[in-house]
C-alpha positions in Angstrom: -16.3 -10.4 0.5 -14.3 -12.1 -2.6 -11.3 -10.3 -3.9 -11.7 -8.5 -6.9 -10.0 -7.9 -9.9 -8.8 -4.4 -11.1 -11.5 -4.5 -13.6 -14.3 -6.0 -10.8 -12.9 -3.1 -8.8 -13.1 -0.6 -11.4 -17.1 -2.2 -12.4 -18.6 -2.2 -9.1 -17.3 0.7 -7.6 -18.3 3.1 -11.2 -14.4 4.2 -11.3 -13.8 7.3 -13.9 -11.2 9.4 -14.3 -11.5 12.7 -15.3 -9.5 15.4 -16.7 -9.6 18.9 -16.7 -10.0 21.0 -19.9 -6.8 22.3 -21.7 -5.3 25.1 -19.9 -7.6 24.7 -16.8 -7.5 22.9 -13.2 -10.1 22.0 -10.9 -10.4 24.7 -7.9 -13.8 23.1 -6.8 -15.3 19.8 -6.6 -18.7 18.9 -5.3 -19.2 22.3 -4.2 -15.9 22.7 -2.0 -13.3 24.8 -2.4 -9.7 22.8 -2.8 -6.9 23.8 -0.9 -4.9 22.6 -3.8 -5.8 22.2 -7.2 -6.1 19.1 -9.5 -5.6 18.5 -13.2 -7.2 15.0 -12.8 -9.6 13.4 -10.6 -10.6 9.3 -10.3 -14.1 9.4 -8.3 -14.7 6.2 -6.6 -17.9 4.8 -4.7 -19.4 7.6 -5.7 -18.6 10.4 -3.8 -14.9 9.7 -2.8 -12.4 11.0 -5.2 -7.8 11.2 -5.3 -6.7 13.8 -7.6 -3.0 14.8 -8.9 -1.9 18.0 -10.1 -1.0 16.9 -13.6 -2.6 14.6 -16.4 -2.3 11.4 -15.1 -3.6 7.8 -16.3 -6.4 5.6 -14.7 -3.8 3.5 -13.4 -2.0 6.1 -11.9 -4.7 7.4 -9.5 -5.8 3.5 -8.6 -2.8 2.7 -7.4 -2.5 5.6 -5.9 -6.1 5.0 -3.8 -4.4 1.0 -3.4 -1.5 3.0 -1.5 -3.6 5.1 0.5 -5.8 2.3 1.5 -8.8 4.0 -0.1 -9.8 0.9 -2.7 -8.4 -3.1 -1.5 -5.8 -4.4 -3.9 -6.8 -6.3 -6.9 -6.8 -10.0 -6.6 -4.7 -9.9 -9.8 -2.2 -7.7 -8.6 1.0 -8.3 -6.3 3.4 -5.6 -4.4 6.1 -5.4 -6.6 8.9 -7.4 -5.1 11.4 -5.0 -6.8 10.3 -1.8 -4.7 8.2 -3.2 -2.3 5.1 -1.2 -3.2 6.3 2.0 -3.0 7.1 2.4 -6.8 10.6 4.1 -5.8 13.9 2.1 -6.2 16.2 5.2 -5.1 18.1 5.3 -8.4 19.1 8.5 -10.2 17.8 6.7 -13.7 14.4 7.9 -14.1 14.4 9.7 -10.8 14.0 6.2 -9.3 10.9 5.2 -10.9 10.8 1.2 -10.2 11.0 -0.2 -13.9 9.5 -3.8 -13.2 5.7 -2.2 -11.8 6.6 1.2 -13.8 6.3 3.1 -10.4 3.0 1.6 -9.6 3.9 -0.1 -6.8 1.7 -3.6 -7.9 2.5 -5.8 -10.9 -0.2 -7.9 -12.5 0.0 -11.6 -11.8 0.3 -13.8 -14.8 
């Protein structure tokens, strides 16, 4: 199989984030209870969904399924060579969100 870019990825596997209404959190999803519940939910290849407890961006919650291992790494995308993929530099400043991949953990190739 040929590597993909983020937007291939996004295309073929029907990526979509969703968010919550104002004031409200997901406590079920495809019938299940949650043990925890999510403000916003990416469902990929179809069934499969990552959530986070907040609002969060697309992005966020990609590279967050990247990390897991849940969706293979863009083809134009790198680890960050800054924080080594883990988005985390260890700094105080911005509670040690990496600044070059903006905590993503992967930085677009040029």
């Amino acid at each position: 199989m040929k590597n993909l870019t983020k937007s291939e990825i996004i295309e073929s596997r029907n990526i979509a984030l969703e968010i919550a209404p104002e004031g409200q959190k997901f406590n079920m999803l495809m019938g299940k209870e949650l043990k925890k519940r999510v403000k916003s939910v990416l469902w990929y290849g179809g069934n499969k969904w990552i959530g986070a407890g907040g609002i969060v961006s697309l992005d966020f919650l990609f590279f967050s399924a990247v990390k897991k291992g849940y969706i293979d790494i863009p083809s134009d995308y790198n680890t960050c060579s800054k924080c080594s993929g883990t988005g985390n530099v260890g700094y105080q400043v911005d509670n040690g969100t990496c600044w070059k991949c903006n905590g993503f953990g992967y930085i677009k190739t040029k």
